[in-house]
C-alpha positions in Angstrom: -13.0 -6.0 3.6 -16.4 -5.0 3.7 -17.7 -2.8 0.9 -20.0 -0.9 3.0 -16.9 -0.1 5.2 -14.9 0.8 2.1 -17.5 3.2 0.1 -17.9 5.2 3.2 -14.0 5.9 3.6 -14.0 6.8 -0.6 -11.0 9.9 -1.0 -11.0 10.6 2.6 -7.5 9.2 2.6 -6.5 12.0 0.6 -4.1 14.5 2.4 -1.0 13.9 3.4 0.2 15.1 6.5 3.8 16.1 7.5 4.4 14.0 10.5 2.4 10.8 10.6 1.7 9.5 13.9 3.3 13.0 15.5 6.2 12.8 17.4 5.0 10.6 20.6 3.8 8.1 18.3 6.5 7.3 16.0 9.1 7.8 19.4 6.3 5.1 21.5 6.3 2.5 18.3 10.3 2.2 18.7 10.7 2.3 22.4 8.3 -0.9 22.2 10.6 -2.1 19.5 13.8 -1.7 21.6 12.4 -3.1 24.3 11.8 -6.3 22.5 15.1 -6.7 20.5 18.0 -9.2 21.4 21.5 -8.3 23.2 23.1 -9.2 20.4 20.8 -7.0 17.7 21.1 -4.2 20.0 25.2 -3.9 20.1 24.6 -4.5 16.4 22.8 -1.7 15.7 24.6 0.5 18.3 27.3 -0.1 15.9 25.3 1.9 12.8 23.0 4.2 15.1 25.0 4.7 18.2 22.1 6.6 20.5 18.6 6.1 21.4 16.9 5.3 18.4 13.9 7.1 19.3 16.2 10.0 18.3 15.4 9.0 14.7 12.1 8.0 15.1 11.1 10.9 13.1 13.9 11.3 11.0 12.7 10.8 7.9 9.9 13.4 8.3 12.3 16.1 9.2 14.4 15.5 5.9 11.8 14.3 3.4 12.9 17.6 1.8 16.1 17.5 1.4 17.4 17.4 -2.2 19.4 14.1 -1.7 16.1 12.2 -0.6 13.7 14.3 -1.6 12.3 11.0 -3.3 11.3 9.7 -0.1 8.0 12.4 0.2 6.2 9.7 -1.5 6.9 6.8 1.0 5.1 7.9 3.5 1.5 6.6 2.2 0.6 3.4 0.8 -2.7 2.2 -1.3 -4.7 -0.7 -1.1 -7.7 -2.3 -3.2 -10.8 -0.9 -2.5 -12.4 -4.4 -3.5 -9.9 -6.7 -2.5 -8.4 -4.9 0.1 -4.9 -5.9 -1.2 -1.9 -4.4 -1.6 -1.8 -2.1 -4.9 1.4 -0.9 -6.1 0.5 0.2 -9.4 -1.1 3.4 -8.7 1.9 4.9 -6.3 4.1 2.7 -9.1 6.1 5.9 -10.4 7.2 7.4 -6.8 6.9 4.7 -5.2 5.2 4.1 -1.4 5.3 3.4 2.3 5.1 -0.7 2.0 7.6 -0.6 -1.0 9.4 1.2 1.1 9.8 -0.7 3.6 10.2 -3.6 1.3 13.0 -2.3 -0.2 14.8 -1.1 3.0 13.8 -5.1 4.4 15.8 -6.3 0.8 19.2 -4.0 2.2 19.6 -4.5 5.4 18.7 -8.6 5.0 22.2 -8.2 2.6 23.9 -6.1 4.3 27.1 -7.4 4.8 28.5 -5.7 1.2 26.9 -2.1 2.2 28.5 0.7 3.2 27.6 2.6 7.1 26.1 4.8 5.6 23.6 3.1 3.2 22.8 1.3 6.6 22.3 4.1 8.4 19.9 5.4 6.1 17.7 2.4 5.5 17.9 1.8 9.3 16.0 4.9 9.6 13.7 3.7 7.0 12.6 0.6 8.7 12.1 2.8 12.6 10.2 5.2 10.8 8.2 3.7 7.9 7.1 0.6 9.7 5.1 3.0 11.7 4.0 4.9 8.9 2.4 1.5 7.5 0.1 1.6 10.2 -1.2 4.6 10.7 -5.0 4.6 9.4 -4.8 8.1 7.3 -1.7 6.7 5.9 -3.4 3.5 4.1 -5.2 5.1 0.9 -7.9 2.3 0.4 -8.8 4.4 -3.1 -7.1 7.4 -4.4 -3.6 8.4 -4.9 -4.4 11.4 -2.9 -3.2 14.8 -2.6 -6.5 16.6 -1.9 -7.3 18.3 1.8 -10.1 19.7 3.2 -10.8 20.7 6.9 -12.6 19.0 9.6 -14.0 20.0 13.5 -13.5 18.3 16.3 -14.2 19.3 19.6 -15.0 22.9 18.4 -11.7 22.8 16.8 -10.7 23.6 13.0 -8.0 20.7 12.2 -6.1 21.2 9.1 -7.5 18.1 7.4 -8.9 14.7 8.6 -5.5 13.1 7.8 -4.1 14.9 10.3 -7.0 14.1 13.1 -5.0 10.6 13.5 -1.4 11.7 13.2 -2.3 14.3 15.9 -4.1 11.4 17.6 -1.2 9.6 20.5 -0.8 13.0 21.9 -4.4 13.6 22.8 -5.0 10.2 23.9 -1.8 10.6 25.7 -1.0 14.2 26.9 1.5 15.0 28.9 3.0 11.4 28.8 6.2 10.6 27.4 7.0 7.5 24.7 8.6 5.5 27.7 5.8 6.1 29.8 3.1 5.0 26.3 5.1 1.9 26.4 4.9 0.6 29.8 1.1 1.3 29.3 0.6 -0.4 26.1 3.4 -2.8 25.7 1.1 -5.7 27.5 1.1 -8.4 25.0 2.2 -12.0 26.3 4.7 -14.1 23.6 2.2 -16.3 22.5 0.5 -13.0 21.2 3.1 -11.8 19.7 3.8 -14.5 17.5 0.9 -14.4 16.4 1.1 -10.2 15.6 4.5 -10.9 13.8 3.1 -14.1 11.4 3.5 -13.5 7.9 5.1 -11.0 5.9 5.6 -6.9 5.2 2.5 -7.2 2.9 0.5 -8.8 4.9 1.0 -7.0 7.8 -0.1 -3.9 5.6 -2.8 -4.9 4.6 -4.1 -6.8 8.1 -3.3 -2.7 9.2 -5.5 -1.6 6.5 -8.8 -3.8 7.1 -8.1 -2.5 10.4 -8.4 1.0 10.0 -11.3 1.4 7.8 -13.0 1.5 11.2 -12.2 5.4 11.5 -14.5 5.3 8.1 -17.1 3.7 10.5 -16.5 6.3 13.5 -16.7 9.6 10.9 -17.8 8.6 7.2 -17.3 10.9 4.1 -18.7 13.5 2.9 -21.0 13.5 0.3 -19.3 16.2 -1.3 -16.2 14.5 -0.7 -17.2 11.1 -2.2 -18.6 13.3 -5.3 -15.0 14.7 -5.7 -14.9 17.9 -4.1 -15.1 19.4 -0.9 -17.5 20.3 1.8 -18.8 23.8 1.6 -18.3 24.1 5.3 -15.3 22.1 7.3 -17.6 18.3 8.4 -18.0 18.4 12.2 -16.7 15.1 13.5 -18.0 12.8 16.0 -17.0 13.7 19.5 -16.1 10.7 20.8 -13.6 9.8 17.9 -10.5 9.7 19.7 -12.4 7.4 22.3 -14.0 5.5 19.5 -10.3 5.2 17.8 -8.4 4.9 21.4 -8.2 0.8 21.0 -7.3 0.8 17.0 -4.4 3.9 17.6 -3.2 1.5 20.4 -3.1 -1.8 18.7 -1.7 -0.6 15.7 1.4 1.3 17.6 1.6 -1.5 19.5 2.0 -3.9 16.7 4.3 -1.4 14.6 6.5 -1.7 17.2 6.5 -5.9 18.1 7.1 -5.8 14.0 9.5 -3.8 13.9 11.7 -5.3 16.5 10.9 -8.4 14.6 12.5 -6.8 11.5 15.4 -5.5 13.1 16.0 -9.0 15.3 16.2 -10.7 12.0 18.9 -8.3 10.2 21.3 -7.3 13.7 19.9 -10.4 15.7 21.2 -13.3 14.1 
């Protein structure tokens, strides 16, 4: 990964936003996933989850505060080396992360003949909605644990913090549109390509997602305030053309979420 790509994204992967990807998003990534899993992988799961899974596509969002998984607030972001541009585990080591996460989940569910429905269940919704989570470019922290916000413009508009300037992002690009209708306009890649998208592991796909998205670093860099450590006096007005500048990366990376996941979930129900 390229250093000058990397000093120019330092801490602004620093708030964490409630909903990553927004609704459309997380519902698009597993409508493409479904539509690429096998007959036999989807009675499987029908057997665990026995609706559209899009209904859970957010799942883990809605109860990240709930006392029983209340642990799970940490999953939802993951950090990589700012040199390297590897996966780092040791800073999120404590609470854990996103690609740990999903790790974990990958671990049950590849064993899960001794587990009980509803340990399934749960880590079934962990996959559909952490998978996505993986990918999304404010979700990859390529330096600091994070936990600081600040506000940005765009368009004329105050937005809560840059983080949430890409979760927000699939509905702008997208409005009106539903997550079936995303995927007949995005789902376009031939087999050979996918095979290529689903090569390697979890980690690798992470971090491939990650040297991908430090071009939103390119499109609206930091701060100097913000790479000293603080915050802007005044909320940073951001380029205009950033959701037309990001339209291709938000795309490819729901897109491949989604051929991933169904990879995932093909290997645990498919088999």
């Amino acid at each position: 990964m390229k250093k000058t790509v990397l000093a120019s994204s330092l801490l602004m992967l620093l708030s964490l936003a409630a909903n990553a990807w927004g609704g459309l998003g997380h519902r698009t990534i597993v409508e493409i996933a479904q539509r690429h899993l096998t007959d036999k992988a989807k009675k499987n799961i029908a057997a665990i989850m026995p609706y559209d899974m899009k209904k859970d596509a957010t799942w883990m969002d809605a109860h990240r505060k709930d006392p029983d998984i209340a642990y799970t607030t940490a999953f939802h972001v993951w950090n990589c080396d700012l040199e390297t541009g590897k996966y780092d585990p040791t800073i999120r080591y404590a609470k854990g992360d996103c690609v740990r996460a999903v790790l974990m989940s990958d671990y049950i569910l590849s064993n899960k003949e001794n587990m009980s429905d509803s340990t399934l269940l749960m880590n079934l919704r962990m996959i559909i909605h952490f998978v996505g989570d993986m990918h999304c470019p404010t979700h990859t922290y390529l330096w600091n644990p994070g936990g600081q916000k600040w506000p940005v413009v765009l368009d004329g508009k105050q937005i809560a913090s840059f983080h949430g300037v890409y979760d927000g992002m699939p509905e702008r690009l997208f409005p009106g549109k539903s997550a079936e209708e995303v995927a007949d306009l995005i789902d376009t890649a031939k087999k050979g390509e996918i095979k290529k998208i689903v090569k390697g592991d979890i980690i690798s796909w992470a971090e491939q997602a990650a040297m991908q998205n430090a071009l939103i670093y390119e499109i609206n860099p930091a701060p100097a305030e913000v790479l000293a450590g603080g915050k802007p006096a005044t909320p940073p007005v951001l380029d205009p053309d950033t959701d037309a500048k990001s339209r291709d990366l938000v795309i490819m990376q729901l897109r491949n979420a989604g051929y991933r996941m169904a990879y995932l979930l093909n290997k645990y129900f498919g088999e």
